[in-house]
Wavefront OBJ file of the C-alpha trace (Angstrom):
o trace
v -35.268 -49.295 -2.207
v -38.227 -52.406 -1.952
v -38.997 -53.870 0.316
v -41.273 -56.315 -0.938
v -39.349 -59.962 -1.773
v -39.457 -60.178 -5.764
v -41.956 -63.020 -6.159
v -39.361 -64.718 -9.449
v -42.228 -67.185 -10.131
v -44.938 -64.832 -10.424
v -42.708 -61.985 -12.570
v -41.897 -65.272 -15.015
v -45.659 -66.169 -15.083
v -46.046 -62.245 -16.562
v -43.328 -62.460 -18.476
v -44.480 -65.785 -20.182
v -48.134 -63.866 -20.824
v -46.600 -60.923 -22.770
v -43.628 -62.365 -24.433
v -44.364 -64.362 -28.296
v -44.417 -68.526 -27.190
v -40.481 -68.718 -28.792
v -38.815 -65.925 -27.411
v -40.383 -66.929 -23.896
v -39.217 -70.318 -24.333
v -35.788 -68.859 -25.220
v -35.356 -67.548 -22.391
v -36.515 -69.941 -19.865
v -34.337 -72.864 -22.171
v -32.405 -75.439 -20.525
v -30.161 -77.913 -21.212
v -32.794 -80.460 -20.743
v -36.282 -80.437 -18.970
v -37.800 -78.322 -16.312
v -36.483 -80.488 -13.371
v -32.724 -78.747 -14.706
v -33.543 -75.338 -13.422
v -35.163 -76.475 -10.957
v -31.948 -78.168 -9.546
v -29.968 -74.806 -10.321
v -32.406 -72.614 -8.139
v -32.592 -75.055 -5.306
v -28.980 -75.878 -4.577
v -29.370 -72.202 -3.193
v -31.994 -73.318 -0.773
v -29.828 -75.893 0.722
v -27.899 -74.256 2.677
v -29.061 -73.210 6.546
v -27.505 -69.707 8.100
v -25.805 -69.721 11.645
v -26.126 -65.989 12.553
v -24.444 -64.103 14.891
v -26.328 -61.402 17.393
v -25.410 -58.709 19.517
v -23.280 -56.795 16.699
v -24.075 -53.558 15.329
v -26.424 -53.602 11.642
v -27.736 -49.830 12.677
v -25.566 -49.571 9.519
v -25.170 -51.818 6.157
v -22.593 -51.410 4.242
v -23.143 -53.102 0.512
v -20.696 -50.993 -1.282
v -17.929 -53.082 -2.834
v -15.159 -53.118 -6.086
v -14.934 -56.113 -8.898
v -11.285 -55.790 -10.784
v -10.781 -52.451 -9.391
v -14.246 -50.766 -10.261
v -16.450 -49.507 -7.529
v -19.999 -50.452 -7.112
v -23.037 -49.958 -4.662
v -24.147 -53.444 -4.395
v -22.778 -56.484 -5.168
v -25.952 -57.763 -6.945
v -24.794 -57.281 -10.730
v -26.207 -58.221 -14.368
v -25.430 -61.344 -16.281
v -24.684 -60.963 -19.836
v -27.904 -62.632 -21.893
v -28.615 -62.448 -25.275
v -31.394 -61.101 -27.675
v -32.094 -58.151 -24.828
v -34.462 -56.100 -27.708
v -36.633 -59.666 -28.234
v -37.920 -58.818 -24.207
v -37.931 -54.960 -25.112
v -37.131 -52.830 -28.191
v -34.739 -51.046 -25.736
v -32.971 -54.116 -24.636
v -29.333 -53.443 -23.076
v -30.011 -49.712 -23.082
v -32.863 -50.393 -20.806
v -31.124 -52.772 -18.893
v -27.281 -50.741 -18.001
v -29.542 -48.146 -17.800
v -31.217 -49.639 -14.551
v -27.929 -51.000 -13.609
v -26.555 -47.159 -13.191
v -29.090 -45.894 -11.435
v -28.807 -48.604 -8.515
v -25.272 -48.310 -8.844
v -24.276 -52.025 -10.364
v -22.559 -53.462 -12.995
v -23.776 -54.944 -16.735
v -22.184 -58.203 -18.684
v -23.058 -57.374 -22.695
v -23.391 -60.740 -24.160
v -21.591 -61.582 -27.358
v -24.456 -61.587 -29.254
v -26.484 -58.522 -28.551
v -28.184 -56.523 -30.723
v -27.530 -53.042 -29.184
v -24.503 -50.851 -30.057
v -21.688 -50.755 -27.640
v -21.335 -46.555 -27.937
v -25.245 -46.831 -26.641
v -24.498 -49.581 -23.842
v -21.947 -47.210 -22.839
v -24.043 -44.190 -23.144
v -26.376 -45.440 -20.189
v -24.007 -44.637 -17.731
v -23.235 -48.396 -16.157
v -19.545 -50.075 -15.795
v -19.813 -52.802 -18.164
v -17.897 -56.224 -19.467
v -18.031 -57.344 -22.494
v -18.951 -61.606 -22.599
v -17.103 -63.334 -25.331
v -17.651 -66.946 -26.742
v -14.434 -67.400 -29.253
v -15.671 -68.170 -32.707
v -14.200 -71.033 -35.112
v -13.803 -67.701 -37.310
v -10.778 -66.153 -35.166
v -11.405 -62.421 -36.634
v -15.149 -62.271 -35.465
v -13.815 -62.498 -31.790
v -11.012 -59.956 -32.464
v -13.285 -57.548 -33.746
v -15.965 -57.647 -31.087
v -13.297 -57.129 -28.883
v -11.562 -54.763 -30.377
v -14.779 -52.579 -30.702
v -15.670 -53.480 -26.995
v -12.262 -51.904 -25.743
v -13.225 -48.887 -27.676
v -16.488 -47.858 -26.533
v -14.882 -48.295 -22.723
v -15.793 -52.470 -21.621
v -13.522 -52.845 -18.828
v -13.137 -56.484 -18.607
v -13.961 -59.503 -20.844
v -15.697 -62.404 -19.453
v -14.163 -65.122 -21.554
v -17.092 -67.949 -21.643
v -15.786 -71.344 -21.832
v -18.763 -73.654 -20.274
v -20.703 -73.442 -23.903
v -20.195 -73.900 -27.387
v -24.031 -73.734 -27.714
v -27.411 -75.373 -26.641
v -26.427 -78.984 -26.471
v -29.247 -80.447 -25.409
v -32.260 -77.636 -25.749
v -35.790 -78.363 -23.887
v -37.835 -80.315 -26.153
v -40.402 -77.868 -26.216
v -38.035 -74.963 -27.668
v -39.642 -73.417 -30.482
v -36.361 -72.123 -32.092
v -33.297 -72.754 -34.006
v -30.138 -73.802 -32.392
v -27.886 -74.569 -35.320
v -25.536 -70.790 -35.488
v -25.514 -71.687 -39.188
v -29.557 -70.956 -39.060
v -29.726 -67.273 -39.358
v -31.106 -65.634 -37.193
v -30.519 -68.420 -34.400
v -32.895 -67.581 -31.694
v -36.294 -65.145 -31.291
v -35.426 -63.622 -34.282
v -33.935 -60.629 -33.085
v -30.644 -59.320 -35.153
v -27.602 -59.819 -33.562
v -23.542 -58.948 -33.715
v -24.482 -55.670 -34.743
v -20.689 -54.304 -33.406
v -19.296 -56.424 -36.906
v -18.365 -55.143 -39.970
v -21.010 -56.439 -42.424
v -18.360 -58.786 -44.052
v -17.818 -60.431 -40.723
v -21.180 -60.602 -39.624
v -21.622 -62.419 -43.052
v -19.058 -65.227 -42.394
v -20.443 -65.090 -38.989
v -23.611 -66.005 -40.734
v -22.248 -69.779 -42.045
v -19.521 -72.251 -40.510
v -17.335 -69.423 -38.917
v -20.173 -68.617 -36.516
v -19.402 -72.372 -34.834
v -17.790 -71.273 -31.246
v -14.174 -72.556 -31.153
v -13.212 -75.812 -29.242
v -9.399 -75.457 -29.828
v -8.185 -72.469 -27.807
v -7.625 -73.978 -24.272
v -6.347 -72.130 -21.645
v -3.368 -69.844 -23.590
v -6.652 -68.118 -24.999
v -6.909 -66.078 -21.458
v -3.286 -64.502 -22.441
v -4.387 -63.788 -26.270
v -7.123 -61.782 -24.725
v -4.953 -59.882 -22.434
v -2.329 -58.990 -24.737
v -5.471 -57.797 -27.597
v -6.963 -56.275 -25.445
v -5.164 -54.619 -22.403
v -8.184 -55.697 -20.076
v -8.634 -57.906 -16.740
v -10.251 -61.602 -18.289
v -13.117 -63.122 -16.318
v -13.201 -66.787 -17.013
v -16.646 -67.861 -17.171
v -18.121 -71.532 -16.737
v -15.817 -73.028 -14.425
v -17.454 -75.509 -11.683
v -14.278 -76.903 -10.376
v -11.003 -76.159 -8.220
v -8.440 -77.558 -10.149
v -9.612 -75.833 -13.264
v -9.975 -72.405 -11.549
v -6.348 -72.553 -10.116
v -5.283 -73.365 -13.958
v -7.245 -70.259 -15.334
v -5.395 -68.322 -12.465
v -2.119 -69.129 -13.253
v -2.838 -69.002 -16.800
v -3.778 -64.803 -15.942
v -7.382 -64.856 -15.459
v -8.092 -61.957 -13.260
v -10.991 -63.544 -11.558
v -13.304 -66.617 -12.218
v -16.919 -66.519 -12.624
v -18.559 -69.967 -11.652
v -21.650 -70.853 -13.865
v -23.979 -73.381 -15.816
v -25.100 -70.819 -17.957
v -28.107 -70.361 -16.323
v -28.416 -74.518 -16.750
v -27.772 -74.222 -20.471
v -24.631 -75.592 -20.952
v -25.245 -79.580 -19.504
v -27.901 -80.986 -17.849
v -26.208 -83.009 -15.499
v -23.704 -80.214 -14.372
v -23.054 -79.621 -10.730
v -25.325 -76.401 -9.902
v -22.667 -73.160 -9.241
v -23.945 -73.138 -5.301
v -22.374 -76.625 -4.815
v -19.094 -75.898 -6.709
v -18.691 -72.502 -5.293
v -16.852 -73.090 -2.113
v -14.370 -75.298 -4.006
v -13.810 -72.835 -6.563
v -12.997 -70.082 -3.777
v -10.860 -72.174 -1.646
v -8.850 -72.997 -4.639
v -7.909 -69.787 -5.669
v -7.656 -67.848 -2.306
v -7.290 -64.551 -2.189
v -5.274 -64.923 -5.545
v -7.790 -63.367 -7.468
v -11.807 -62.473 -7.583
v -14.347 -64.785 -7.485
v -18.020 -64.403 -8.904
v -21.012 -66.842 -9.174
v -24.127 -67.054 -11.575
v -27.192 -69.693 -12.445
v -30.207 -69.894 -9.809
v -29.896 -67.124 -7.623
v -33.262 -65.819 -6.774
v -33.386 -63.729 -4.033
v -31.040 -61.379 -1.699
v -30.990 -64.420 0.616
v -29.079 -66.800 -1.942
v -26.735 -63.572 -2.521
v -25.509 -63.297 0.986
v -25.306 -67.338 0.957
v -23.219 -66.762 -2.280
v -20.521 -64.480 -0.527
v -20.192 -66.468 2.755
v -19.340 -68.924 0.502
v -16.627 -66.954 -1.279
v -18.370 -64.981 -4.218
v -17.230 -61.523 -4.075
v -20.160 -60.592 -6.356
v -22.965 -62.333 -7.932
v -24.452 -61.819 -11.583
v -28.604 -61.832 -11.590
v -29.901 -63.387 -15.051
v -33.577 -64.400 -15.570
v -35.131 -62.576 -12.883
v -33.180 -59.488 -14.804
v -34.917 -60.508 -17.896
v -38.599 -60.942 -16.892
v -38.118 -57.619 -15.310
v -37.050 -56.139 -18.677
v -40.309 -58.296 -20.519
v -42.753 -56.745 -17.811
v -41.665 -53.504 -17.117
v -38.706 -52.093 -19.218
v -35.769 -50.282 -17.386
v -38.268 -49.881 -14.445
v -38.937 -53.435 -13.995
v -35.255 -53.932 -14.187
v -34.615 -51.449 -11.715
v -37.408 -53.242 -9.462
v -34.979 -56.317 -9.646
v -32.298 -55.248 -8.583
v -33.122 -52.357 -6.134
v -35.614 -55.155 -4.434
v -32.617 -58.084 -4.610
v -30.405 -55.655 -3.232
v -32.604 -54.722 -0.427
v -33.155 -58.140 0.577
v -29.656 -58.566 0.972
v -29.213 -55.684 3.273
v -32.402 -57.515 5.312
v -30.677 -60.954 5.365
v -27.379 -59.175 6.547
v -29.106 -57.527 9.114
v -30.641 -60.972 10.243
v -27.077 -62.515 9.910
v -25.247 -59.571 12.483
v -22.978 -58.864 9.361
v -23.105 -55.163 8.749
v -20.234 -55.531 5.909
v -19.818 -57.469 3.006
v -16.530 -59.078 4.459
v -18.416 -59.748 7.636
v -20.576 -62.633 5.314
v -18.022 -65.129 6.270
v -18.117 -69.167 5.819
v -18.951 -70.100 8.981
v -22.620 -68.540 8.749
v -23.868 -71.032 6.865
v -24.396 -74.897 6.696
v -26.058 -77.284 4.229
v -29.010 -77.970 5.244
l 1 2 3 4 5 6 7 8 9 10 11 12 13 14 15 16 17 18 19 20 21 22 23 24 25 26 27 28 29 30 31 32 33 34 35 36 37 38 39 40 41 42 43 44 45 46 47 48 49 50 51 52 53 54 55 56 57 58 59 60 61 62 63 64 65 66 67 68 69 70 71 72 73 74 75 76 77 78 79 80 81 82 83 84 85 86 87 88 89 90 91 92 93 94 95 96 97 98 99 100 101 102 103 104 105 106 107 108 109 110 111 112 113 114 115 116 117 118 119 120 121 122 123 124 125 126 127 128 129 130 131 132 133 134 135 136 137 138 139 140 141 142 143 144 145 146 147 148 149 150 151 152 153 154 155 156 157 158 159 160 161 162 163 164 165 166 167 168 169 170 171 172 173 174 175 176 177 178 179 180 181 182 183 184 185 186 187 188 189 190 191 192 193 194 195 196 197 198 199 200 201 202 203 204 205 206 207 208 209 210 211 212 213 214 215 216 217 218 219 220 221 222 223 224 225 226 227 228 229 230 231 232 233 234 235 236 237 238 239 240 241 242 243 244 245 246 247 248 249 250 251 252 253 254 255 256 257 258 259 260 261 262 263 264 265 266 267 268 269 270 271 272 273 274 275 276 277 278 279 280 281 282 283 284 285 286 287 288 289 290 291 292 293 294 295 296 297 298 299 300 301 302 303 304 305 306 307 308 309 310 311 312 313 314 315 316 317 318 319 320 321 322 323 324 325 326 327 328 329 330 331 332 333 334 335 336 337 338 339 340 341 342 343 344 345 346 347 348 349 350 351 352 353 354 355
């Protein structure tokens, strides 16, 4: 492992200097101006740690499950789009990194990699959904997900695309502008005839479904459903009891609305609403293996890593993934350390305060 903090700010700055102007400024997109992400990343800052001394951290134990699957860190890999745009490899790149640190990879709707060679790299990995206006183009890529081996779908319900992109986006929103982003191909696991009508108005993501689409997925699809996008207890305790298997609270990465509530401040509520009813995760800002052990005293049982994952992948392939994560990772075993909690379940509430 690292042991060297991952300096995000200077990986983006390399990232930005090899990447073509519009697929850089896909990535980095928000749904409004700079000061957006900036609000996501620092609502992680906010918070002050109360550790305790005197216990034993000659040993760290990191090792953990999510819906039943073991893992080696609880530092795993957000589903995000047009992969092969940051390097021809793209998700096979990416799991790849994930397996050999021992983590976990979301595969986002609209990649442009094979499932059978997502799978082939070795990682556990979920399959991220966004239900299309087109019903059949979501029961396909689900269908196909179950059979090259996805083990959960993360069912995406805080987006039905970029409302409100940065001004200074240099690329196409509309899903009826083909292809809609860097220019990478995507829904490569369709049929050609779906990816067609995929191609026009049945590529618009759904707003009807509601919450009896968690228990269409489980029925299709046999598999645990992570509902993804939800910044609020009263909503999370409705996904529950409508089956989710776990909740995943996110801005997309501050895509979805500007004026959102970052994940770090609905967090807490999310957890205490559900209990120990089900599994809790957390996206959008996290930085660092300091904001991860923040995340779980706060309830997360696992946290998905986006951008910093991605400028790894522009400046360094698989390798710079695996930087990433190994380096995350081993900042969390530092700040555990520091915090006199050698296990994850020892990162309890009561070790930190808002600043």
């Amino acid at each position: 492992m690292q042991n060297r903090p991952v300096d995000v700010d200077a990986l983006e700055a390399a990232a930005a200097a090899t990447l073509p102007p519009h697929v850089y400024d896909y990535f980095r997109a928000t749904a409004g101006g700079p000061e957006v992400a900036v609000r996501s990343t620092s609502a992680w800052s906010a918070f002050l740690h109360r550790p305790h001394v005197l216990q034993d951290t000659e040993r760290i134990d990191t090792s953990t499950t999510v819906l039943g699957t073991p893992v080696a860190t609880p530092v795993l890999v957000a589903p995000m789009a047009q992969q092969v745009a940051a390097d021809p490899l793209g998700e096979r790149a990416t799991a790849a990194a994930a397996a050999s640190v021992g983590s976990l990879i979301g595969i986002s709707t609209n990649t442009a990699v094979p499932f059978a060679e997502v799978a082939a790299a070795g990682a556990p990995w979920w399959f991220q959904l966004y239900i299309f206006k087109d019903r059949p183009i979501s029961e396909q890529l689900v269908d196909r997900a179950v059979e090259h081996g996805a083990s959960a779908i993360i069912l995406t319900v805080d987006i039905t695309g970029l409302r409100h992109p940065s001004p200074e986006a240099n690329y196409a929103v509309d899903p009826t502008e083909w292809p809609p982003s860097p220019g990478a191909d995507r829904l490569v696991n369709l049929d050609a005839d779906l990816r067609e009508r995929a191609r026009g108005e049945g590529g618009w993501f759904a707003r009807d479904f509601g919450f009896r689409a968690i228990e269409w997925l489980r029925e299709r699809t046999g598999l645990p459903v992570v509902v993804k996008g939800v910044l609020r207890g009263d909503d999370a305790r409705r996904a529950v009891d409508a089956g989710a298997a776990a909740v995943l609270v996110s801005t997309h990465g501050a895509r979805a609305f500007a004026t959102s509530v970052p994940s770090a401040r609905a967090l807490a509520e999310v957890a205490d609403a559900v209990g120990a009813d089900v599994e809790v995760y957390v996206d959008s800002g996290l930085r660092s293996g300091i904001d991860v052990a923040t995340a779980l005293a706060l309830g997360a049982r696992a946290v998905f890593l986006g951008r910093p994952v991605m400028w790894g992948l522009a400046t360094g392939g698989e390798a710079g993934v695996r930087h990433v994560l190994e380096t995350v990772h081993q900042e969390l075993v530092t700040a555990m350390d520091l915090l006199g909690a050698p296990t994850l379940a020892d990162l309890t509430r009561d070790l930190v305060v808002p600043a």
